[in-house]
GUKOLDREN-738102 format. One record per atom (N, C-alpha, C): atom name; x, y, z. Coordinates in steps of 0.1 Angstrom, whole numbers, plus 5000, padded with zeros to 4 digits. Layout:
N
zapa	xx	yy	zz
CA	X	Y	Z
...
END
This chain:
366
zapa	xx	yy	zz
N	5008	4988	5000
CA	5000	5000	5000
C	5009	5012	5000
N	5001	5023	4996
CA	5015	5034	4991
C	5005	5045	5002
N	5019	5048	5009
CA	5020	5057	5025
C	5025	5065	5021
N	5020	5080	5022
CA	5022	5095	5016
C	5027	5101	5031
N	5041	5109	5030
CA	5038	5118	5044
C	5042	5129	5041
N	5038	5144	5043
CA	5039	5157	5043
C	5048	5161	5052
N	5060	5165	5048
CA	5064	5175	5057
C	5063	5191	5057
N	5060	5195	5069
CA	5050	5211	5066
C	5061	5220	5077
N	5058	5229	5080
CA	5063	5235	5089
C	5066	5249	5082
N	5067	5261	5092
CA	5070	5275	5090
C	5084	5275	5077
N	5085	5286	5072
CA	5098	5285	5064
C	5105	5289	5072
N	5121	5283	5067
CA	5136	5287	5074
C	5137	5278	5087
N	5127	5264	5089
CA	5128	5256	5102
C	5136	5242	5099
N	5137	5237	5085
CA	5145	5226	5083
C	5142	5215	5071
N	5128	5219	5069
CA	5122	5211	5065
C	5130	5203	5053
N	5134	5211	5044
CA	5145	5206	5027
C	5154	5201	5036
N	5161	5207	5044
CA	5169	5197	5049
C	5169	5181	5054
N	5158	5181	5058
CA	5154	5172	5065
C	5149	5164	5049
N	5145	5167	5043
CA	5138	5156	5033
C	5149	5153	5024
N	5163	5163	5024
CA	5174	5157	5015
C	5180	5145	5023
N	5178	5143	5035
CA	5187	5135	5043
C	5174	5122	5044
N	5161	5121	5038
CA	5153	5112	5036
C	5152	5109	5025
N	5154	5116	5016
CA	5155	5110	5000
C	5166	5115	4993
N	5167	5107	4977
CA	5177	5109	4973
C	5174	5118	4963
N	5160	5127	4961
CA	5158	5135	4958
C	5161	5148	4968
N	5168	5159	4956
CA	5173	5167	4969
C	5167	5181	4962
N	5157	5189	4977
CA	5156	5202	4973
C	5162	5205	4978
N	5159	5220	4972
CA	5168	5226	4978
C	5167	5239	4991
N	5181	5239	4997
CA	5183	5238	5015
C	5189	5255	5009
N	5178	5269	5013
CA	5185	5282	5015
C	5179	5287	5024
N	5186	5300	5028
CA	5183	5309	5040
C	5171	5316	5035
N	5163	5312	5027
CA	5154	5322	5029
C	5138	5319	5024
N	5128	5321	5027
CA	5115	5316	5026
C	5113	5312	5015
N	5105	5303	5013
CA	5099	5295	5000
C	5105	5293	4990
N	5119	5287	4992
CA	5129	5283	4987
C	5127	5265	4984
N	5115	5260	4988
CA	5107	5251	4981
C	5097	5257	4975
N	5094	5260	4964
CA	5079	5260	4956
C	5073	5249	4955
N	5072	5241	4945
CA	5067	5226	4942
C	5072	5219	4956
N	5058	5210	4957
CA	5064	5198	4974
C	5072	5189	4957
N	5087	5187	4968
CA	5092	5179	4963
C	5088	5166	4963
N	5094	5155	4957
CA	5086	5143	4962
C	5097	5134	4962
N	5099	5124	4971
CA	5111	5116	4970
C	5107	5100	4975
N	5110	5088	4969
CA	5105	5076	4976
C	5120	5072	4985
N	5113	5070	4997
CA	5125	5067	5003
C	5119	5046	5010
N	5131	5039	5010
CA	5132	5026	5015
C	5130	5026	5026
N	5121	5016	5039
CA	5116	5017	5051
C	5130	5006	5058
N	5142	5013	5062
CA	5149	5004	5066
C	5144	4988	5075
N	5147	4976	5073
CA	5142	4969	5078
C	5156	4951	5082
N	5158	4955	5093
CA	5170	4944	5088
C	5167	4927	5086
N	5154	4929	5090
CA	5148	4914	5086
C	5147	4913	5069
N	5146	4922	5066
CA	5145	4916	5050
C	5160	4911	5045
N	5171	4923	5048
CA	5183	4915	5042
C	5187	4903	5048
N	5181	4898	5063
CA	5183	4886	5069
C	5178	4874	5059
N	5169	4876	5054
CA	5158	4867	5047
C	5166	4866	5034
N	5168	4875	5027
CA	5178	4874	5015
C	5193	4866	5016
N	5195	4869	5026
CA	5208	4860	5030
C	5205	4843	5029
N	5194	4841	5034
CA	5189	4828	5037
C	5185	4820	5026
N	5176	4835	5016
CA	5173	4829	5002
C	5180	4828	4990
N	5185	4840	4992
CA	5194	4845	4977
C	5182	4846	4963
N	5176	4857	4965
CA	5168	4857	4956
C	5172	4864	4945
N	5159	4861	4928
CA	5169	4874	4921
C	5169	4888	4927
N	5161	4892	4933
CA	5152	4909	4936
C	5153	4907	4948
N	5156	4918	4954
CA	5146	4922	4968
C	5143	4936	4968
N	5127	4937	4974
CA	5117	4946	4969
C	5114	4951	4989
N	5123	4961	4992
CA	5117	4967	5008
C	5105	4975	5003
N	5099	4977	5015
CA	5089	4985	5015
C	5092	4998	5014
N	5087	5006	5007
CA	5088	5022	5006
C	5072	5034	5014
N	5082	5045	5014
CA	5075	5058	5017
C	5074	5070	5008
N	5061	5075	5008
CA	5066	5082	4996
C	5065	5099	5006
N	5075	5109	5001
CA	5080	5120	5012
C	5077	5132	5002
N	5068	5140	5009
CA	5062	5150	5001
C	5074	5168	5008
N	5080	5172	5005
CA	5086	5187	5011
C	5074	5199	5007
N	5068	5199	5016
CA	5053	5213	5013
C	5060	5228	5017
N	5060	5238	5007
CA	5060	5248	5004
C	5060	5255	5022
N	5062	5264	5030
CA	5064	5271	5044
C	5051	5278	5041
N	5045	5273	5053
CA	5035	5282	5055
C	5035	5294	5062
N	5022	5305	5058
CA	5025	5317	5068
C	5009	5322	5073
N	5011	5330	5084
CA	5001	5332	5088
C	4992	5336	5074
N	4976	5333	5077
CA	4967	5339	5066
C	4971	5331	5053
N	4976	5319	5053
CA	4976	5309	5044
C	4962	5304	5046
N	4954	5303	5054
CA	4939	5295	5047
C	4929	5311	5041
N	4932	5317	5040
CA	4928	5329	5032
C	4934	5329	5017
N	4945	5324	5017
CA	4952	5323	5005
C	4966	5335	5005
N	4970	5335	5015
CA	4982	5349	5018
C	4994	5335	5015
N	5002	5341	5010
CA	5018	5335	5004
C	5017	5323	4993
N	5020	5312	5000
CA	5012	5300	4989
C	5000	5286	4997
N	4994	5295	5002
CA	4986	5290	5014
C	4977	5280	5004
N	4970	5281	4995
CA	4958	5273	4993
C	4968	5258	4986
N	4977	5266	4975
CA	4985	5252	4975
C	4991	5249	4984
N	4996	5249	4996
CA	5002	5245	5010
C	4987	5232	5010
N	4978	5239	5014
CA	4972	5231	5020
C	4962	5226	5012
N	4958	5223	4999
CA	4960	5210	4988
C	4971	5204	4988
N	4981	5205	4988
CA	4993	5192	4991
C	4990	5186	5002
N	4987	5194	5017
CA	4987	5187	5028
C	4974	5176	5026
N	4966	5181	5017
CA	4954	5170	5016
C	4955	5156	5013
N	4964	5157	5001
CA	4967	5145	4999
C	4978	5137	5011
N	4980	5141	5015
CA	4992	5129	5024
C	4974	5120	5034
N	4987	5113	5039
CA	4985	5099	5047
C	4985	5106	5065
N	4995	5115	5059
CA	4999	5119	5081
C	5006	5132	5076
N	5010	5133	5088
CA	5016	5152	5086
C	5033	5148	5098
N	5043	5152	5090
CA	5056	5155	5094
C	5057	5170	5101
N	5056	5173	5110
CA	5055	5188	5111
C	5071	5190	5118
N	5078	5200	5113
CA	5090	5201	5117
C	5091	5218	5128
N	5096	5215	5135
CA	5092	5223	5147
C	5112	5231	5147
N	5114	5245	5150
CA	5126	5247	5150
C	5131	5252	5165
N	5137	5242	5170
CA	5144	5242	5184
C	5157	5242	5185
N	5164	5252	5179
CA	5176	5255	5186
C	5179	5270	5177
N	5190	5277	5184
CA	5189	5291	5181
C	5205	5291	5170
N	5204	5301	5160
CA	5214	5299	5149
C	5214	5313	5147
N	5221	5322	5144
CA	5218	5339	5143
C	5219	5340	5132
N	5223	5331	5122
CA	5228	5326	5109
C	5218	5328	5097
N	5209	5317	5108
CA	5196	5316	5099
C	5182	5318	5106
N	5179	5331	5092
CA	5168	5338	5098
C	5152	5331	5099
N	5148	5338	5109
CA	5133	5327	5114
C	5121	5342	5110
N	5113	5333	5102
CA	5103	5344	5093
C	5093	5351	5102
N	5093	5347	5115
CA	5090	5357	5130
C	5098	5361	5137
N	5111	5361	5132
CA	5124	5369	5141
C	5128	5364	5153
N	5124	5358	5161
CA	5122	5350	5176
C	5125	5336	5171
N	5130	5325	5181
CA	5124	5312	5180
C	5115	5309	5188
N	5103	5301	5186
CA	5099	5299	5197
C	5088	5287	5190
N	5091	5276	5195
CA	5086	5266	5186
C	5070	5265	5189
N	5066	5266	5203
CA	5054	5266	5206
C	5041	5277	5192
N	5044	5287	5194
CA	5042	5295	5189
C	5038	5294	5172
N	5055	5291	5166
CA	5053	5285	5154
C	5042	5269	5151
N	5041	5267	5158
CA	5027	5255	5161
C	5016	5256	5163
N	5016	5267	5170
CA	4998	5274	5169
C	4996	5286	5159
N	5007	5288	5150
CA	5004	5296	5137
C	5000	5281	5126
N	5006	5272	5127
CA	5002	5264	5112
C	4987	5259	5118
N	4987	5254	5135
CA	4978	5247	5139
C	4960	5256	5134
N	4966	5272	5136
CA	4955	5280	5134
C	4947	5279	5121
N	4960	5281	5112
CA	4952	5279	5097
C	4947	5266	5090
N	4949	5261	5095
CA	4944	5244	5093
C	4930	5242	5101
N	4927	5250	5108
CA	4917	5248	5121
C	4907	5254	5111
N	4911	5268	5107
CA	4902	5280	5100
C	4899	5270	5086
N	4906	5263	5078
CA	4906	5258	5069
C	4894	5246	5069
N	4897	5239	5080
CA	4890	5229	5084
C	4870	5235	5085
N	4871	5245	5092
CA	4861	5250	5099
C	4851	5251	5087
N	4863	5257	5074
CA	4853	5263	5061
C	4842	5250	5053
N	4854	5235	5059
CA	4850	5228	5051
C	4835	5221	5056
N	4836	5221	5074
CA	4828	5215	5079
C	4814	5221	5076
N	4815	5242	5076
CA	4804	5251	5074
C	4800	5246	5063
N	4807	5242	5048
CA	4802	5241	5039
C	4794	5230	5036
N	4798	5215	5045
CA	4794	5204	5044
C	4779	5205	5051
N	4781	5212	5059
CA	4768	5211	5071
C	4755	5220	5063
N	4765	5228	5056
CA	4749	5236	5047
C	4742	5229	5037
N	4749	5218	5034
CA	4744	5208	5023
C	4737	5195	5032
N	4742	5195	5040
CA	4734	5182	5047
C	4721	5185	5056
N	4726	5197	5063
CA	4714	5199	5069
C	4699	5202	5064
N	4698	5205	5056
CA	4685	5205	5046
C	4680	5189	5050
N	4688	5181	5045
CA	4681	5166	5042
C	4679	5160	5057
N	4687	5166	5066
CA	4688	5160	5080
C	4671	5165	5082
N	4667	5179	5083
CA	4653	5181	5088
C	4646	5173	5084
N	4643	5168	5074
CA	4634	5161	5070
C	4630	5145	5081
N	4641	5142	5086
CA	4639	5133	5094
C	4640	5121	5090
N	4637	5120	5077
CA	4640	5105	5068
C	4656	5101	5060
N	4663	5113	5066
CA	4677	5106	5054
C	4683	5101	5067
N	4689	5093	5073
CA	4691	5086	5083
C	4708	5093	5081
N	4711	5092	5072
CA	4731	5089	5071
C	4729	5109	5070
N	4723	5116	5063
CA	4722	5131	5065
C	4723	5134	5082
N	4713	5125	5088
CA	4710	5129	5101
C	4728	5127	5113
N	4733	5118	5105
CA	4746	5112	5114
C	4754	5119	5111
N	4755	5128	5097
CA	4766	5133	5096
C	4763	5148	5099
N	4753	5151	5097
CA	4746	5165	5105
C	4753	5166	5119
N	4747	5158	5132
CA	4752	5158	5142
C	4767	5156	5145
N	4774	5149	5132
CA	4789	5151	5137
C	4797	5162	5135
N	4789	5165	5123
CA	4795	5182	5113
C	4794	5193	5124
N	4783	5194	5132
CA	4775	5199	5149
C	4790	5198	5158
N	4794	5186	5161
CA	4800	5184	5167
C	4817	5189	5160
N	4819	5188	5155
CA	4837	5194	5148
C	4838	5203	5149
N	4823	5214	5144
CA	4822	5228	5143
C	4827	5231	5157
N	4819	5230	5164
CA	4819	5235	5181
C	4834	5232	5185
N	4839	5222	5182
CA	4852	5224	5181
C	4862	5228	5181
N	4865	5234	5167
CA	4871	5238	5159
C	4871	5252	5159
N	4857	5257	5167
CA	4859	5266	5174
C	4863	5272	5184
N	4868	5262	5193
CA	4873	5263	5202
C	4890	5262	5204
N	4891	5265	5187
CA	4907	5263	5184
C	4917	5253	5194
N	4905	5242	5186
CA	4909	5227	5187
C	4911	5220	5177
N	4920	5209	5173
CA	4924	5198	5160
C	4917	5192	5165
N	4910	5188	5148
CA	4899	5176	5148
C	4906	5165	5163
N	4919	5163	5161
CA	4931	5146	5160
C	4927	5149	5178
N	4922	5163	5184
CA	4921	5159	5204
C	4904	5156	5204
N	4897	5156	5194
CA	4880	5153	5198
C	4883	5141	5201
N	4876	5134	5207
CA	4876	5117	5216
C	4859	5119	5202
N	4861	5106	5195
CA	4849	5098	5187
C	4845	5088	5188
N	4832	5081	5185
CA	4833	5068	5191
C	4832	5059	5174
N	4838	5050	5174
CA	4837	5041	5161
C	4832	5046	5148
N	4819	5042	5149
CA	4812	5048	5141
C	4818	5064	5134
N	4819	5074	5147
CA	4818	5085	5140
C	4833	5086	5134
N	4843	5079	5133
CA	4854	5079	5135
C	4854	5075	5116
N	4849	5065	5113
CA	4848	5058	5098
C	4836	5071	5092
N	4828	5077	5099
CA	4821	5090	5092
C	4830	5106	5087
N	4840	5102	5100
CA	4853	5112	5098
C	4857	5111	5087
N	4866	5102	5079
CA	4874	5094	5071
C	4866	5102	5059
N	4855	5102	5057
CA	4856	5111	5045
C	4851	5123	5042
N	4852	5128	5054
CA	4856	5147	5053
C	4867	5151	5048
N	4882	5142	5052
CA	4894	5146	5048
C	4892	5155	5053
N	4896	5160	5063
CA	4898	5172	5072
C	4915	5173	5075
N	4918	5180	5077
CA	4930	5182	5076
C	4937	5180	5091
N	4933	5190	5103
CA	4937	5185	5117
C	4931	5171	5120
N	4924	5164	5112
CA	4921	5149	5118
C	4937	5137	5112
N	4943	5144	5109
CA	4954	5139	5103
C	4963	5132	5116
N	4972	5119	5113
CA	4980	5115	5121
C	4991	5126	5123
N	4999	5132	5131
CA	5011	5140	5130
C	5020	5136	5138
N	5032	5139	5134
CA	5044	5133	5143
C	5052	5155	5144
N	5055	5156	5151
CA	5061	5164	5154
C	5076	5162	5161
N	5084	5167	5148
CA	5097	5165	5149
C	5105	5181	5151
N	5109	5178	5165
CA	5118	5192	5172
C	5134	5190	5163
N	5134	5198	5156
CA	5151	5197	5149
C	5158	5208	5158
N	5169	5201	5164
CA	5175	5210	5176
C	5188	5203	5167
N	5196	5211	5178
CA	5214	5212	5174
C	5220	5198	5181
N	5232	5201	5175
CA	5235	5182	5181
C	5240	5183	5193
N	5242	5196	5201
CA	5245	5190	5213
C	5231	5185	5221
N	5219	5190	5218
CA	5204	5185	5221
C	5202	5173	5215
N	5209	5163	5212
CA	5203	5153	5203
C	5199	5142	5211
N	5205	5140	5221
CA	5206	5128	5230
C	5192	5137	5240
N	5193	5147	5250
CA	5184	5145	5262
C	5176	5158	5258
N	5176	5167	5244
CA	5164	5175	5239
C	5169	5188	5246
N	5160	5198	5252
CA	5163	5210	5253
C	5149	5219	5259
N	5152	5234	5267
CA	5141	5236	5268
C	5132	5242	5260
N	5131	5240	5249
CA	5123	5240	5233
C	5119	5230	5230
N	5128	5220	5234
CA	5116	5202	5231
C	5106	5203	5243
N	5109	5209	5259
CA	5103	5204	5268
C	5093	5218	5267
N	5089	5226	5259
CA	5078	5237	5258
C	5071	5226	5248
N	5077	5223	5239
CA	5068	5216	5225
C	5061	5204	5236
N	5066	5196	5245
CA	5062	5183	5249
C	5043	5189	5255
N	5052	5199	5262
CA	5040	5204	5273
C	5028	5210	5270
N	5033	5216	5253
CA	5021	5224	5245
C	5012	5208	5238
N	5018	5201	5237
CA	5011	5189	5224
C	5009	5176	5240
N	5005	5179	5256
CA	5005	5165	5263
C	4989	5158	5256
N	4979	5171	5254
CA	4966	5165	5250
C	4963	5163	5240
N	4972	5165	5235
CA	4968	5158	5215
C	4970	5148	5215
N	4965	5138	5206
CA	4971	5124	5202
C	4979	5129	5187
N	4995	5130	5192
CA	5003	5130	5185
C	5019	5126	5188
N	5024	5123	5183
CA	5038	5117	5186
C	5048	5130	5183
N	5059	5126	5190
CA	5072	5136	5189
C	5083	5128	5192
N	5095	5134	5181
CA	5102	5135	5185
C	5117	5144	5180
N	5131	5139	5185
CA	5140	5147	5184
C	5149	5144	5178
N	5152	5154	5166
CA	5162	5153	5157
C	5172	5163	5150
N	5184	5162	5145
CA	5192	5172	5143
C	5192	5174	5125
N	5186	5179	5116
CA	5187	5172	5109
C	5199	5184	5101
N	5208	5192	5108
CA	5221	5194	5096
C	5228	5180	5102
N	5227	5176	5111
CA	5238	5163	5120
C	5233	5158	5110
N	5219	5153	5104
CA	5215	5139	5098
C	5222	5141	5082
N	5221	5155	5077
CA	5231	5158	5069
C	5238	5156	5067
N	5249	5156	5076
CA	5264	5150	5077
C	5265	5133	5076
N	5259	5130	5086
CA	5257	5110	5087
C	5254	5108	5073
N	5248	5115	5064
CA	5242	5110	5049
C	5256	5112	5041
N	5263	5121	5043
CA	5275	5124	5039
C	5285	5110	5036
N	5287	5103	5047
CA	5294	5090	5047
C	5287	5082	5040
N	5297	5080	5031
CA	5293	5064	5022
C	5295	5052	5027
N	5306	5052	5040
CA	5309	5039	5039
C	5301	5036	5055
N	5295	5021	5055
CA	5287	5017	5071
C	5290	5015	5081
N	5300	5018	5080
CA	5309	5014	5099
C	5312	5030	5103
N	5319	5039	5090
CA	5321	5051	5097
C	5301	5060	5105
N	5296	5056	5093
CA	5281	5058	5099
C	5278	5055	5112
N	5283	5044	5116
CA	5282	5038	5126
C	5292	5044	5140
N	5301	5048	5136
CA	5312	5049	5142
C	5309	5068	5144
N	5301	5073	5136
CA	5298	5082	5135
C	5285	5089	5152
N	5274	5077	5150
CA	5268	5078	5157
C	5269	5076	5170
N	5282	5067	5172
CA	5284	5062	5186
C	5289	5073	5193
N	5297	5085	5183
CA	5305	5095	5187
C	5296	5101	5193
N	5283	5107	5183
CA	5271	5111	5190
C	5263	5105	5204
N	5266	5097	5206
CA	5258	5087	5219
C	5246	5083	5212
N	5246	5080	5205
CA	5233	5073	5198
C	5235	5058	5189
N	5224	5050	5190
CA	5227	5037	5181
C	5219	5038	5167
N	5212	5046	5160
CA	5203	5046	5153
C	5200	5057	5145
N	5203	5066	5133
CA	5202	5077	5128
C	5190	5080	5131
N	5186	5095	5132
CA	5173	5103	5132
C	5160	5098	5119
N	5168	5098	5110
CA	5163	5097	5100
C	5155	5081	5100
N	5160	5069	5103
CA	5155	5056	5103
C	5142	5056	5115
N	5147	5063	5126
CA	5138	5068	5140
C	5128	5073	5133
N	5126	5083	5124
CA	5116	5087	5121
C	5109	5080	5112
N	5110	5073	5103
CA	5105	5066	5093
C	5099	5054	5104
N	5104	5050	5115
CA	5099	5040	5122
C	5089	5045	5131
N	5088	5061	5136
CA	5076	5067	5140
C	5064	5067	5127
N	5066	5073	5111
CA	5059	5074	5108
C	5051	5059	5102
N	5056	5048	5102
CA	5051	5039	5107
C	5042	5034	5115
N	5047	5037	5130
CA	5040	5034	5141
C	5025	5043	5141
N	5027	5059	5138
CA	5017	5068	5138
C	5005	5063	5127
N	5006	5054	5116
CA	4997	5050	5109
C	4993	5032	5109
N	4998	5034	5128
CA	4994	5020	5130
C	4996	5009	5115
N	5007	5004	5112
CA	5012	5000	5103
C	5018	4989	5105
N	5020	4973	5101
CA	5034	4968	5101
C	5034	4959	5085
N	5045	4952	5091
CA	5051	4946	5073
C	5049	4932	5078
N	5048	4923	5064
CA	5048	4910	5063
C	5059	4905	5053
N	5064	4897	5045
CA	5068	4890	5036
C	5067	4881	5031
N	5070	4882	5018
CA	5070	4871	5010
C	5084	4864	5003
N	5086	4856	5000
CA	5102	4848	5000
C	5106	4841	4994
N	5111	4838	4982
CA	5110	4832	4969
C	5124	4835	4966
N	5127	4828	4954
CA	5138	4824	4947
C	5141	4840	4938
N	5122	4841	4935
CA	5123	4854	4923
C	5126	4867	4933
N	5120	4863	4942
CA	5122	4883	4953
C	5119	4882	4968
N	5122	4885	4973
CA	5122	4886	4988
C	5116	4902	4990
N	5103	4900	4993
CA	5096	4916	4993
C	5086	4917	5009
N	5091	4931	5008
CA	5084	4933	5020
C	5069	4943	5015
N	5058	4940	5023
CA	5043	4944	5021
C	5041	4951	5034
N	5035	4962	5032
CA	5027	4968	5041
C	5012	4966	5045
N	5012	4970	5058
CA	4994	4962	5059
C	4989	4968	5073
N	4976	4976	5074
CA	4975	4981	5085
C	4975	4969	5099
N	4977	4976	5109
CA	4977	4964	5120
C	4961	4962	5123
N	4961	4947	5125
CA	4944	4936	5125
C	4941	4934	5110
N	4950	4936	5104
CA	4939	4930	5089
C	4945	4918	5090
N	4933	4912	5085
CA	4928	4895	5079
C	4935	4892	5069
N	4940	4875	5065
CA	4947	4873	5059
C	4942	4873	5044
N	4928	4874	5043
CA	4930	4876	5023
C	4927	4891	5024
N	4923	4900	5032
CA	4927	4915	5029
C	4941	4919	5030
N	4945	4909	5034
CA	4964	4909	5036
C	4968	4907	5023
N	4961	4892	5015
CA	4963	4890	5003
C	4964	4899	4994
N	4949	4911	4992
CA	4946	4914	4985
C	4957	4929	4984
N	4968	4930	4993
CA	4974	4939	4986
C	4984	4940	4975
N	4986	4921	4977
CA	4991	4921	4964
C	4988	4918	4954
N	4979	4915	4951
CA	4964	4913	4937
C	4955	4913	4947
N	4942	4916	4939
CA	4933	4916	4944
C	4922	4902	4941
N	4928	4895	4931
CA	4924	4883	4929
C	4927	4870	4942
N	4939	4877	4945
CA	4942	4867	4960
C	4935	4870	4969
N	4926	4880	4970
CA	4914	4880	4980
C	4906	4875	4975
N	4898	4877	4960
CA	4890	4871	4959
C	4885	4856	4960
N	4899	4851	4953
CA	4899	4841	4956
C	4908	4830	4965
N	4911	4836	4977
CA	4913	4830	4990
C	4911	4820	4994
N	4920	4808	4995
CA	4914	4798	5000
C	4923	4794	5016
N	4933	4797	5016
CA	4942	4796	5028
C	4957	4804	5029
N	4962	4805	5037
CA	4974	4811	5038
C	4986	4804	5047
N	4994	4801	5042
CA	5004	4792	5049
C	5015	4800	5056
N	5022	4804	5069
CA	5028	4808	5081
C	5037	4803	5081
N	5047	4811	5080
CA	5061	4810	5091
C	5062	4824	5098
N	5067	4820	5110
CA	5069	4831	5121
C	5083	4835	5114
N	5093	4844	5114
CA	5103	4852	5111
C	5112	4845	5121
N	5114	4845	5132
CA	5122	4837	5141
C	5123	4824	5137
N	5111	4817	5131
CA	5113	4802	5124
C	5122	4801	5119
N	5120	4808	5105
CA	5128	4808	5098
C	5144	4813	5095
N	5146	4820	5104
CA	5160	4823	5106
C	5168	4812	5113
N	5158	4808	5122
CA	5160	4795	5131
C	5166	4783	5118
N	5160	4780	5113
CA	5160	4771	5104
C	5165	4772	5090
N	5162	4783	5087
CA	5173	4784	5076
C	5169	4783	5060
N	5155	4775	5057
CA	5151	4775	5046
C	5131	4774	5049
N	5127	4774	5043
CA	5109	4771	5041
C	5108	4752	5042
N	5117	4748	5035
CA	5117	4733	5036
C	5119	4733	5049
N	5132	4731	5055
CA	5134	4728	5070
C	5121	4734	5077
N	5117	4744	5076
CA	5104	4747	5085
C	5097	4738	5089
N	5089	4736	5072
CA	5078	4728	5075
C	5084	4713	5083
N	5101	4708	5079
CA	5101	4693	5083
C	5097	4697	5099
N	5105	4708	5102
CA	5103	4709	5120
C	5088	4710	5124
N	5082	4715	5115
CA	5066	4713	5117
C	5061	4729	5123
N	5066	4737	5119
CA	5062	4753	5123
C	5058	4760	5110
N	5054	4757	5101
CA	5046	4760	5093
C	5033	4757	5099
N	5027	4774	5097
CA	5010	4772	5101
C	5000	4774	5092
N	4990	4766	5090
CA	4975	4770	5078
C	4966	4780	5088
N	4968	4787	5082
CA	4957	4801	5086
C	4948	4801	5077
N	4932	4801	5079
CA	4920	4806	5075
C	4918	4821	5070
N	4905	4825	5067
CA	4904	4839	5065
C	4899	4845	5080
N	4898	4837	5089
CA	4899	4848	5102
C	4912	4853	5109
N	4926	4848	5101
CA	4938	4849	5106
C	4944	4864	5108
N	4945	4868	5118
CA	4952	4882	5122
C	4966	4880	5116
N	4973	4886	5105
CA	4984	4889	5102
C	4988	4894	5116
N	5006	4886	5114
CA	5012	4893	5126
C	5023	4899	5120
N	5028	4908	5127
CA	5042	4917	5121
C	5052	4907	5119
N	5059	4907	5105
CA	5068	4899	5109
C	5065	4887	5101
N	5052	4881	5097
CA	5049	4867	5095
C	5054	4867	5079
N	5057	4855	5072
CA	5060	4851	5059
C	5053	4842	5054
N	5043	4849	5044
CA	5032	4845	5037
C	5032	4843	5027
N	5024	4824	5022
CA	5026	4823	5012
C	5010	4821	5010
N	5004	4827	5002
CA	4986	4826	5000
C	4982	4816	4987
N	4974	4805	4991
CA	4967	4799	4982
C	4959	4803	4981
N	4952	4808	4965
CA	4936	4812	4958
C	4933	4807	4946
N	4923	4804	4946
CA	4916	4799	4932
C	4905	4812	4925
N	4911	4814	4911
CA	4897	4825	4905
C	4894	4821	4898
END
């Protein structure tokens, strides 16, 4: 399944920086506003070290990791949902993504200038959070003037549901609130889903501080923590001219040798691709063959022929079972044959919960 994520944030906070050191597509990184026009777009690989384990094992022709695809959105400014700078295209690009990357600027540089003169990350958060709120608000007024006609009537049942929810966002949204802090219950939650509203978006809020903040953050990460405790959103902390430099090294030990210097085991960059991940409740399965060792994406609780069907959709339809190895089996063991001799090959039905991790091989007839 193809996973879209936006990176947004005020101009002059990091953002190009940040998405050259995510993709091999590079915009471009200057001192001065809207020095991204077009969201760049870059596919970057979902690092994963169980896949090259599995290739080792197999030796296949191909191996196919899972990808992300990484949007760089234009800096927004105040009075972008009015259409002030490049606000209406800001936020048409943000529509399309999957989640929102919001890059937050926590550390001070005299170097490079901040398009409010001050740093103050909080601040810069309730300028994007504002116009996305006002943005939102227009969509819900507009939706509710069309439904509510059919709701009076008392006979459109689904008018009436989405009447009372449109009721409910508005009041909200007024209260210069993100859709992502209203508590919904099920139902209204799948009625959400196609407003595309923009604060109902997953976001990960990434503080780019200096590298001596890299390891224990700063008091700019601990304002950002305190401003976002009641959202449902994730954070976290990254350097990205440091992540700059680590991209710099070509060879994998200095990388390595690189990070230890920093006190760290794991680049920023891989950290966050494993948040944006986690944030779209996500994990991966495999498939393992001679022709390709590929990794699939799959929301977490799907069923094994909706699991099927991301890789045709003929394999859902025509579903008849799904045969299991656990990932630890088979490293254990070393091939698919040895598996099954040990007897840890499992037949899963169509009520089978994919588990992260599992290596699927799907029988279907069409």
């Amino acid at each position: 399944m193809a996973l879209k994520c936006g990176i947004v944030g005020l101009p002059n906070v990091g953002k190009s920086t940040l998405f050259n050191c995510l993709s091999n597509a590079k915009a471009q990184s200057a001192n001065f506003p809207f020095c991204t026009i077009e969201p760049n777009v870059g596919v970057i690989t979902v690092p994963d070290e169980r896949i090259n384990k599995l290739a080792e094992l197999v030796n296949p022709n191909r191996l196919m990791p899972t990808t992300i695809e990484i949007l760089d959105i234009a800096g927004l400014v105040k009075g972008a949902s009015k259409g002030e700078g490049l606000g209406n295209k800001f936020l048409a690009n943000i529509r399309e993504t999957n989640a929102i990357i919001h890059v937050l600027r926590c550390f001070d540089d005299e170097n490079i200038t901040h398009v409010d003169t001050t740093v103050d990350p909080v601040r810069d958060k309730g300028t994007i959070d504002i116009e996305l709120q006002i943005k939102d608000l227009e969509t819900v007024e507009n939706r509710l003037q069309k439904v509510a006609k059919q709701a009076q009537t008392g006979k459109d049942r689904e008018a009436i549901q989405q009447a009372k929810l449109l009721v409910k966002l508005r009041d909200h949204l007024e209260e210069g609130k993100s859709i992502r802090e209203l508590s919904l219950d099920e139902a209204e939650k799948i009625l959400l889903d196609s407003f595309q509203l923009l604060t109902a978006k997953p976001i990960l809020y990434v503080c780019n501080v200096d590298e001596e903040s890299i390891v224990s953050g700063n008091e700019y990460v601990n304002q950002v923590k305190k401003a976002i405790k009641d959202e449902d959103a994730e954070i976290m902390i990254i350097s990205a001219q440091t992540e700059a430099e680590i991209a710099e090294f070509e060879d994998y030990d200095e990388r390595i040798m690189f990070l230890e210097d920093l006190g760290v085991k794991e680049s920023g960059v891989n950290k966050l691709i494993h948040k944006a991940y986690s944030l779209l409740n996500l994990s991966t399965y495999f498939t393992a063959g001679e022709i390709e060792v590929r990794a699939w994406t799959y929301p977490n609780g799907t069923k094994a022929p909706k699991a099927a069907g991301i890789i045709h959709t003929d394999f859902e339809k025509g579903f008849i079972r799904a045969e299991v190895i656990k990932y630890d089996d088979f490293i254990k063991y070393g091939s698919e044959a040895a598996v099954k001799e040990a007897g840890k090959m499992a037949v899963e039905g169509k009520e089978y919960v994919v588990q992260d991790g599992d290596i699927m091989h799907f029988r279907f007839n069409v």
